[in-house]
DSSP file (Angstrom, degrees, kcal/mol; ACC not computed):
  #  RESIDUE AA STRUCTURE BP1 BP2  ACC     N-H-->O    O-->H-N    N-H-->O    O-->H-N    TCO  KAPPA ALPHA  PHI   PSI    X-CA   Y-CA   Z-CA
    1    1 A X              0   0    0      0, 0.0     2,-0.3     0, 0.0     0, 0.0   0.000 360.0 360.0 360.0 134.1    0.0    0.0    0.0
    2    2 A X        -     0   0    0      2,-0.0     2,-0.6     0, 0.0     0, 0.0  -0.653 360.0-140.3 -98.7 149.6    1.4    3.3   -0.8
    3    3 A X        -     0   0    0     -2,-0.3     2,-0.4     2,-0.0     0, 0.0  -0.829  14.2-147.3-118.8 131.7    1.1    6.2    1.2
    4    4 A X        -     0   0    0     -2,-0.6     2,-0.4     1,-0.1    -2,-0.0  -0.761  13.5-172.9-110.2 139.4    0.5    9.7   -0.6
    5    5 A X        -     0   0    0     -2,-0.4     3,-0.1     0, 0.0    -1,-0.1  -0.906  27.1-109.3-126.2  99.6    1.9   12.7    0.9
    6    6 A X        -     0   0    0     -2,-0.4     0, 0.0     1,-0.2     0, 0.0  -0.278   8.5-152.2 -53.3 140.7    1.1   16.2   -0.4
    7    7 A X  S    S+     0   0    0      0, 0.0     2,-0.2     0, 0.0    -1,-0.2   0.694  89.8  46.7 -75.6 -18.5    3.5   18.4   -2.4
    8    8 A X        +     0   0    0     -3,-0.1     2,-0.3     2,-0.0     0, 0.0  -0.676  64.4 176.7-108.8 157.9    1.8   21.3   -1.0
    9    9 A X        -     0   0    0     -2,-0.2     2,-0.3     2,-0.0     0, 0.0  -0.896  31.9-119.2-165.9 149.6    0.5   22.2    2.8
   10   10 A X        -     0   0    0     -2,-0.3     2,-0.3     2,-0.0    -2,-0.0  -0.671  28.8-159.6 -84.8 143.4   -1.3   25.5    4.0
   11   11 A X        -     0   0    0     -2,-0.3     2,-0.4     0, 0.0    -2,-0.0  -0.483   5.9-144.1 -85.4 148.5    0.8   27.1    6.5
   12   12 A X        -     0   0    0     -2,-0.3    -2,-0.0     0, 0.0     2,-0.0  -0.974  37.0 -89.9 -99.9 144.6   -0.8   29.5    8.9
   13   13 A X        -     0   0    0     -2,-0.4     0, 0.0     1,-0.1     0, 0.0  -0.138  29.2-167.3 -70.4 147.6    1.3   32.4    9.9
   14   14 A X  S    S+     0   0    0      1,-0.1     2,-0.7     2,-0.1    -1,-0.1   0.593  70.0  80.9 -93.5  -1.3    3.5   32.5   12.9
   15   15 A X  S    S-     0   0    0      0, 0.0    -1,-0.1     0, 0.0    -2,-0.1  -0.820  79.4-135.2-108.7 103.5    4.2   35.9   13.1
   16   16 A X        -     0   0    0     -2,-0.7     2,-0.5     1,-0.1    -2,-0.1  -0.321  21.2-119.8 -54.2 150.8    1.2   37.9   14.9
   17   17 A X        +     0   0    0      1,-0.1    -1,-0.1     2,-0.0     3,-0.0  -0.918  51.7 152.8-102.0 112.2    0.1   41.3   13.1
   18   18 A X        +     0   0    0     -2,-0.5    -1,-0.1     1,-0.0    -2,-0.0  -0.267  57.2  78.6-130.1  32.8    0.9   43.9   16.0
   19   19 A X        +     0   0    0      2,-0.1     2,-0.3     0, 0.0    -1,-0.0  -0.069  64.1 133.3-133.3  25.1    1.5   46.7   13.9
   20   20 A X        -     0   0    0      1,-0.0     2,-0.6    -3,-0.0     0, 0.0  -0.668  56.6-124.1 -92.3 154.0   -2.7   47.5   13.1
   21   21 A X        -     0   0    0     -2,-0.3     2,-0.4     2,-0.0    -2,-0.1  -0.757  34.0-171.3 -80.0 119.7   -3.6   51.1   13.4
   22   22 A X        -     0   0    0     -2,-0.6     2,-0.2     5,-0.0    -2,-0.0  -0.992  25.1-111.9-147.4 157.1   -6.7   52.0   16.1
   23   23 A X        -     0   0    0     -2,-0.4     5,-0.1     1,-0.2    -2,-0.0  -0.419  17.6-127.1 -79.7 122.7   -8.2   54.4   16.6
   24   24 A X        -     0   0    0     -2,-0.2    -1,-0.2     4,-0.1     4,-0.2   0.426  41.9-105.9 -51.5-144.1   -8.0   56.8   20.1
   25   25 A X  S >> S+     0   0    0      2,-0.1     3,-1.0     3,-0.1     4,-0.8   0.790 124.7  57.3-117.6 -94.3  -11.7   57.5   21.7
   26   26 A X  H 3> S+     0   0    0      1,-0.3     4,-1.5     2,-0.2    -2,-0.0   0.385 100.7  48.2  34.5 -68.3  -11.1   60.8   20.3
   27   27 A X  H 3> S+     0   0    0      2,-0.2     4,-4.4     3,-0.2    -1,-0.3   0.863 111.1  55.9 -47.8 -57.6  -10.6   59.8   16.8
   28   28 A X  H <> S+     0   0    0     -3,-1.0     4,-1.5     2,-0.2    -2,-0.2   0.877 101.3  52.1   2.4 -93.3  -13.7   57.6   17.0
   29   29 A X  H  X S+     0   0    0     -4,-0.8     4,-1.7     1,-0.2    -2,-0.2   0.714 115.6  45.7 -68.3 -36.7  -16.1   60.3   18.0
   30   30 A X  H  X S+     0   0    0     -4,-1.5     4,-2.6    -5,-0.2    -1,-0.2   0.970 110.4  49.6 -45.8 -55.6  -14.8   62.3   15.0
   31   31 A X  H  X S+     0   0    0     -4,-4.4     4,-3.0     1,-0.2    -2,-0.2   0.871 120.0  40.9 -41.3 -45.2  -14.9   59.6   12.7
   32   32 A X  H >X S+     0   0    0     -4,-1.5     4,-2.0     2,-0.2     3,-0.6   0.967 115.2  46.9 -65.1 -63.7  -18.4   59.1   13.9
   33   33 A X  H 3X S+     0   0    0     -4,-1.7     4,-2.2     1,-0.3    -1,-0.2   0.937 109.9  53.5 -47.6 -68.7  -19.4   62.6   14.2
   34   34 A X  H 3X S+     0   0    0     -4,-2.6     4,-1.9     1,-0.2    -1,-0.3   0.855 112.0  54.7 -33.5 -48.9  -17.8   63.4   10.3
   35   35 A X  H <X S+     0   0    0     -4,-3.0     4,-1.8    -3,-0.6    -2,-0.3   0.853 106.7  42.2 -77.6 -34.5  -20.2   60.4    9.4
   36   36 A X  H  < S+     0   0    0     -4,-2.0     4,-0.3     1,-0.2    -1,-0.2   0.504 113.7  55.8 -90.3   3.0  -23.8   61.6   10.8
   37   37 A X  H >X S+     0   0    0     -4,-2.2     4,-2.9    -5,-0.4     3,-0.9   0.952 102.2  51.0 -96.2 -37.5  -23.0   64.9    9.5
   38   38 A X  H 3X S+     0   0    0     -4,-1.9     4,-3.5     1,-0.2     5,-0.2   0.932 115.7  48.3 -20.1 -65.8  -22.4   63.7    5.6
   39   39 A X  H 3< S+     0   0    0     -4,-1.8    -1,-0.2     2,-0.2    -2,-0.1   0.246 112.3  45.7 -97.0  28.9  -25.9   61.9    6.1
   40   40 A X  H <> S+     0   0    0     -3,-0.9     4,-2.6    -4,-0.3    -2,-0.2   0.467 114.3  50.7 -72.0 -47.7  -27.7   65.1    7.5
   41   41 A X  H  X S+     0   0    0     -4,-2.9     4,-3.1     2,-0.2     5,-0.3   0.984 113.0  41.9 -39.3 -61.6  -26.1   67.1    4.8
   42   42 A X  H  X S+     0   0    0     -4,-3.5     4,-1.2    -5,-0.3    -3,-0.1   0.803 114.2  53.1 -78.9 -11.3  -27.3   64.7    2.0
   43   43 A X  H  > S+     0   0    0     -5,-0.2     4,-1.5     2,-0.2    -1,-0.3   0.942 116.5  38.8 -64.6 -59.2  -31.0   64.3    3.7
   44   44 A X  H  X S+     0   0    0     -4,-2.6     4,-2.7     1,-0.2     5,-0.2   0.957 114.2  52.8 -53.8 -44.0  -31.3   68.5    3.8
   45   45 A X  H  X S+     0   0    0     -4,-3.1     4,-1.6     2,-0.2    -1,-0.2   0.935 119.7  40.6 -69.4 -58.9  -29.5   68.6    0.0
   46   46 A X  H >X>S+     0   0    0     -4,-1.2     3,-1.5    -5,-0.3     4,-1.2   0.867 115.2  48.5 -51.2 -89.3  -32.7   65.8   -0.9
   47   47 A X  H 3<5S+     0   0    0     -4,-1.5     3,-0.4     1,-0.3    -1,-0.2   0.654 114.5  41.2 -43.6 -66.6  -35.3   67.4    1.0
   48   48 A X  H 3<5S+     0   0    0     -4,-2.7    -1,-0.3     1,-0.2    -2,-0.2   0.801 118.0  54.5 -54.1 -33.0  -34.7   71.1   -0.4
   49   49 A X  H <<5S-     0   0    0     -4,-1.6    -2,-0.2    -3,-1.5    -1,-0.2   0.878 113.3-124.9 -39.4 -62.7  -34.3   69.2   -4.0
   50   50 A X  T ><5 -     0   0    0     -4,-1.2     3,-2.5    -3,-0.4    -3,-0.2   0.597  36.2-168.7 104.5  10.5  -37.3   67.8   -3.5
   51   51 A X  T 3 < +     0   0    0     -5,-1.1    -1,-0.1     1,-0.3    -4,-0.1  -0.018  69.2  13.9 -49.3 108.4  -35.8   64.6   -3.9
   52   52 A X  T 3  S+     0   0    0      1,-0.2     2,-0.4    -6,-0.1    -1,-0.3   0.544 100.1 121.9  93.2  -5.8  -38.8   61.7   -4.2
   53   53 A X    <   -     0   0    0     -3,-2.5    -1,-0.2    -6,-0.1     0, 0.0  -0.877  69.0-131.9 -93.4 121.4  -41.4   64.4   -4.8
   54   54 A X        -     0   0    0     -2,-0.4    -3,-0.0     1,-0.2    -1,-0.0  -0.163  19.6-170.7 -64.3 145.4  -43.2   64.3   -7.8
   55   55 A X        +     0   0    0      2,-0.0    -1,-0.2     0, 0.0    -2,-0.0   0.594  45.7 130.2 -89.3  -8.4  -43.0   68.2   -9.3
   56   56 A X        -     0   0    0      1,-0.1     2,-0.3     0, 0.0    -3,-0.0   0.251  59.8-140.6 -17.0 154.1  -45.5   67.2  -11.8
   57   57 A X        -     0   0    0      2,-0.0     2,-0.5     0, 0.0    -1,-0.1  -0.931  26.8-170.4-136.6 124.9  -48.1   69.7  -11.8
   58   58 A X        -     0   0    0     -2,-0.3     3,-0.0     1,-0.0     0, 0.0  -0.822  19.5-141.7-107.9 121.2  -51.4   67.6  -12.2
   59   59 A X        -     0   0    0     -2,-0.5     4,-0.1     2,-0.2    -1,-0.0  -0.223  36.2-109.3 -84.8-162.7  -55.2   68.9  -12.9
   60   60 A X  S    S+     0   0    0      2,-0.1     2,-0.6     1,-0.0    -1,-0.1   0.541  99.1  68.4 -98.3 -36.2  -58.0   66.7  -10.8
   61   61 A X  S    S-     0   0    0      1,-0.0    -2,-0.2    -3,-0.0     2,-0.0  -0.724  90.5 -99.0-118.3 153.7  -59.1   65.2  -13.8
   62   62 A X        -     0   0    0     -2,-0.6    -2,-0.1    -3,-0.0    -1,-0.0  -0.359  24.9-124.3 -72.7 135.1  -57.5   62.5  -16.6
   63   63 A X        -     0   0    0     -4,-0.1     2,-0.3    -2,-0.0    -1,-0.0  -0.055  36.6-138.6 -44.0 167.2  -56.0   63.5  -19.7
   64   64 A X        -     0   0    0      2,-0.0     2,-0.3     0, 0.0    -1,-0.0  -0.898  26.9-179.6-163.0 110.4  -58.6   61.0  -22.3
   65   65 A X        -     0   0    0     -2,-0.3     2,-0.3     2,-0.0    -3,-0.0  -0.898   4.6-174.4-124.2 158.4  -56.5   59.4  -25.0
   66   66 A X        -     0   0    0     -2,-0.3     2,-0.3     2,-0.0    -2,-0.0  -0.945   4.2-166.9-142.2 158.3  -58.0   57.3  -27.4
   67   67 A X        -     0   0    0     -2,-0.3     2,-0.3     2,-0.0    51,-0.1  -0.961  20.0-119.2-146.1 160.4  -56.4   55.4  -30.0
   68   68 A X  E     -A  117   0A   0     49,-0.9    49,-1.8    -2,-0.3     2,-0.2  -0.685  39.1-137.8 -94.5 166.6  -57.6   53.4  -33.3
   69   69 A X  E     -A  116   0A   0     -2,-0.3     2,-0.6    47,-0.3    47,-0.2  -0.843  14.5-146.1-137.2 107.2  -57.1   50.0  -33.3
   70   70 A X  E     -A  115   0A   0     45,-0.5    45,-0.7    -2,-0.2    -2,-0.0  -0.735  14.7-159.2  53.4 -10.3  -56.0   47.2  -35.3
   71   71 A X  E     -A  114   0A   0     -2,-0.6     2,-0.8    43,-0.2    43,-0.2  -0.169  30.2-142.1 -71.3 132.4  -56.4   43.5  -36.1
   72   72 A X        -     0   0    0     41,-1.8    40,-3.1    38,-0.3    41,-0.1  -0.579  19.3-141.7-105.8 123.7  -53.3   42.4  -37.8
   73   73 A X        -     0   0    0     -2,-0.8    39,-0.5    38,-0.2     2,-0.4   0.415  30.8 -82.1 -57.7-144.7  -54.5   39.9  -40.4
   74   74 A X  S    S+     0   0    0     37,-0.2    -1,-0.1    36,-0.1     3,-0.1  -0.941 119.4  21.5-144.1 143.0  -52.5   36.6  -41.3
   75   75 A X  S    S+     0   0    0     -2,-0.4     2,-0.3     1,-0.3    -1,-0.1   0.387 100.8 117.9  63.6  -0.7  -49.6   37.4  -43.8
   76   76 A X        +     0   0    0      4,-0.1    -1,-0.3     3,-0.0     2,-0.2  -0.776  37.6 170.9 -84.6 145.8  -49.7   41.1  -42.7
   77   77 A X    >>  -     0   0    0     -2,-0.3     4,-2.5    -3,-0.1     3,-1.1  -0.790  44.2 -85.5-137.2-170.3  -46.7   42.7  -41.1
   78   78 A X  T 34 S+     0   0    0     29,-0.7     4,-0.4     1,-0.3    30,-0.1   0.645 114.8  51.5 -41.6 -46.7  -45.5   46.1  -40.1
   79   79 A X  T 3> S+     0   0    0      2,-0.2     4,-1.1     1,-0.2    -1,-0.3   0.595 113.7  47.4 -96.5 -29.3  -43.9   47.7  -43.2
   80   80 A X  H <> S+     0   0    0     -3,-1.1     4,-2.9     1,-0.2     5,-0.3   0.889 112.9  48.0 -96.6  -5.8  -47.0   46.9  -45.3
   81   81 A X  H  X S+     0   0    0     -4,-2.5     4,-2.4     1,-0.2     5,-0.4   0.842 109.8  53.0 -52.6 -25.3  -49.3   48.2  -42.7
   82   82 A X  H  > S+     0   0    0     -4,-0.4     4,-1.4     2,-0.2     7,-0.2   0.884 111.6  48.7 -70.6 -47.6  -47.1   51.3  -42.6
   83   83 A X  H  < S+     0   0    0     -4,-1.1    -1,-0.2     1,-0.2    -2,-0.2   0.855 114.0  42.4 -44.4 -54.6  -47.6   51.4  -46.1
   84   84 A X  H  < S+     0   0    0     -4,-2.9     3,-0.2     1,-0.1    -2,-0.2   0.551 123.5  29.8 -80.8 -27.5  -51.3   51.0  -46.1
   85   85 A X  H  < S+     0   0    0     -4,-2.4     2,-0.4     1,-0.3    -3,-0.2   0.704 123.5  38.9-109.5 -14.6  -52.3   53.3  -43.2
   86   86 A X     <  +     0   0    0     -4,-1.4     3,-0.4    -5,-0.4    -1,-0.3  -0.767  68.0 159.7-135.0  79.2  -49.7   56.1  -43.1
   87   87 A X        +     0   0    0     -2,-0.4    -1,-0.2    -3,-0.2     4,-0.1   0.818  69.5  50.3 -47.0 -51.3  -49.3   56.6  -46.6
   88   88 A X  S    S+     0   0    0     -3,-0.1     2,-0.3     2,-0.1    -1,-0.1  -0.019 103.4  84.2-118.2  16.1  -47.8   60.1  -46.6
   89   89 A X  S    S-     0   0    0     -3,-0.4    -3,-0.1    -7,-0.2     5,-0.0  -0.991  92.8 -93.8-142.0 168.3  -45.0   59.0  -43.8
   90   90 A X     >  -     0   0    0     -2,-0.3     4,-0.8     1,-0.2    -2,-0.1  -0.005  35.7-138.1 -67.2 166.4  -41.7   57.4  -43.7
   91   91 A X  T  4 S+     0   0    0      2,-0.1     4,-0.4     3,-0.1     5,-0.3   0.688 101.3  52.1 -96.8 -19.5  -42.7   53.5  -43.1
   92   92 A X  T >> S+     0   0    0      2,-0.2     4,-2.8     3,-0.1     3,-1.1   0.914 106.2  45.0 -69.4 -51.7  -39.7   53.3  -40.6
   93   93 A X  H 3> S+     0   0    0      1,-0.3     4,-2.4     2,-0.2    -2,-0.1   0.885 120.3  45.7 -77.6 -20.6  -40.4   56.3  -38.2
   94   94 A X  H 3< S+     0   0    0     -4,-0.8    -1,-0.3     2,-0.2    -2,-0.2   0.560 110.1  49.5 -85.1  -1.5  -44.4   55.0  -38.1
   95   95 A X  H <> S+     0   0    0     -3,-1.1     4,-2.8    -4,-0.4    -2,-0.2   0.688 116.6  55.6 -95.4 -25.0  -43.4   50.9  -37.5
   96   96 A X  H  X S+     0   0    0     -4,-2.8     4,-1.1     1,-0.3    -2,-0.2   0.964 106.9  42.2 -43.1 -75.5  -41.1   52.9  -34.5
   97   97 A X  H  X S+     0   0    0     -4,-2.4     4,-1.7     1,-0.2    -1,-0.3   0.605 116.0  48.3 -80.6   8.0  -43.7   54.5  -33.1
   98   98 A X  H  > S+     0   0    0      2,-0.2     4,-3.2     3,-0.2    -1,-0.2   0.959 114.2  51.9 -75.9 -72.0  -46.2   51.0  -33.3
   99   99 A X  H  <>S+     0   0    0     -4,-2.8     5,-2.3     2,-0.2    -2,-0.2   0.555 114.9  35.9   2.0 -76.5  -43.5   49.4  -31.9
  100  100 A X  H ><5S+     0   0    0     -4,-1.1     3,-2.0     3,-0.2    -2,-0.2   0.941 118.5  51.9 -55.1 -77.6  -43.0   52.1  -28.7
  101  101 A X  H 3<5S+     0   0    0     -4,-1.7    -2,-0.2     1,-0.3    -1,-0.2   0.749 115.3  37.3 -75.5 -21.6  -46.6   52.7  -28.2
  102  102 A X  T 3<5S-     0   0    0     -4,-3.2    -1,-0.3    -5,-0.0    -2,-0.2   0.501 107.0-122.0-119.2  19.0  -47.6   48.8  -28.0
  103  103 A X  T < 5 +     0   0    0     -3,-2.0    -3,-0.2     1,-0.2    -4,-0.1   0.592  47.1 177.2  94.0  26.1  -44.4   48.0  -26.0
  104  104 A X      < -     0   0    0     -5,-2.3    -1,-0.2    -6,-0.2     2,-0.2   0.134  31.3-150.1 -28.8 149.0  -43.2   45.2  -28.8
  105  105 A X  S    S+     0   0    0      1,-0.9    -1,-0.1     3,-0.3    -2,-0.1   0.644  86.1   9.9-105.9 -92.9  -39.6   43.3  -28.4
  106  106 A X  S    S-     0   0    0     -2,-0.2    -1,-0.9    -3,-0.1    -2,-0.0  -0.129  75.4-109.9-118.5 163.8  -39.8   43.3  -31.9
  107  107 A X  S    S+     0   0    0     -3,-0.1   -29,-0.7    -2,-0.1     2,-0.4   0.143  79.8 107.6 -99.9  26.5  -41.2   44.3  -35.0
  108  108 A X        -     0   0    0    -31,-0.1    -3,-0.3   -30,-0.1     2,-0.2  -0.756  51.3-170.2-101.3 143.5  -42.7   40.8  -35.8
  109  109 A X        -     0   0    0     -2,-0.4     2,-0.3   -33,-0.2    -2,-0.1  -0.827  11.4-133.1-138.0 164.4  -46.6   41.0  -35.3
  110  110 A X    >   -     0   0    0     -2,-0.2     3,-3.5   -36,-0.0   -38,-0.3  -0.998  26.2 -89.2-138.7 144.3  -48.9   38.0  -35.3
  111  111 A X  T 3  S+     0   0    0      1,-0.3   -38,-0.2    -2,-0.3   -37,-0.2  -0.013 116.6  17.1 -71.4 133.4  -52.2   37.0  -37.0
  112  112 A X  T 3  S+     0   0    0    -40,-3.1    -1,-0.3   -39,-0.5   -39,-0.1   0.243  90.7 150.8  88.3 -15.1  -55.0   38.1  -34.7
  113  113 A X    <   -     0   0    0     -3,-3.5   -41,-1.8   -40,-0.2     2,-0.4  -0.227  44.1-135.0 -20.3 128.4  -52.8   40.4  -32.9
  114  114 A X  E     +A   71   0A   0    -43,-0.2   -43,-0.2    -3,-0.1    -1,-0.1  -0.710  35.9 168.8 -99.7  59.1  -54.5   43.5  -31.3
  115  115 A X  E     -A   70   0A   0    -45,-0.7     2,-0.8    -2,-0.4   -45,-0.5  -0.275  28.4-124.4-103.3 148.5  -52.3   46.8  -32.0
  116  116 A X  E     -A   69   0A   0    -47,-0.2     2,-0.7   -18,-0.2   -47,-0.3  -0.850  17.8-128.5-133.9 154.9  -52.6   50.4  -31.7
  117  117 A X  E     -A   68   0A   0    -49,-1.8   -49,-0.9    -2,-0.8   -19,-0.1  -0.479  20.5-129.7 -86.4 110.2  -52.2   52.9  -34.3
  118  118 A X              0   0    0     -2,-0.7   -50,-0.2   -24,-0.2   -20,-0.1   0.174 360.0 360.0  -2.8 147.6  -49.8   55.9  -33.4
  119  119 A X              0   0    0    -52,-0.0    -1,-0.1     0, 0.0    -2,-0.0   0.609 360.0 360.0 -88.4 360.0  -51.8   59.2  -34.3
């Protein structure tokens, strides 16, 4: 029977680390001090900002959009719809805004699909 022996072995070190920097009581209570004044500053700098408050200025009652809509036949796709409904615009910057407005990965549409048309 053979007996296997590592070529390697973890050591731990023999020599204590006496040499670390701390910190008086003194030093401390600065460090400390320095630190709740940074996050009192950057709370007031928020707060005057307005930071997390919408600035929106909002009436009482909802905007009312309406949009036409759609059923995308079988063998229709974007570019000839583009073609067919928005005649008198680029076929790119209107399959864009189809895209955008009905929140598409991609410009691939599918038969029976339900879309709505950019004005």
């Amino acid at each position: 029977m053979s007996s296997y022996t590592p070529t390697t072995r973890m050591v731990r070190p023999t020599v204590r680390v006496e040499n670390q920097v701390k910190l008086s009581t003194a030093g401390r209570r600065f460090v400390r001090s320095a630190i709740i004044l940074a996050v009192a500053t950057a709370g007031f700098i928020a707060t005057a900002n307005g930071f997390g408050a919408s600035n929106a200025n909002a009436n009482s009652s909802a905007a009312q959009v309406t949009f036409q809509y759609v059923t995308v036949s079988a063998g229709q796709d974007l570019w000839s719809m583009a073609e067919e409904l928005a005649p008198n615009r680029d076929p790119r910057d209107w399959i864009v805004d189809v895209v955008n407005l009905n929140g598409l990965g991609t410009t691939e549409v599918l038969p029976g699909q339900k879309i709505a048309l950019p004005n």
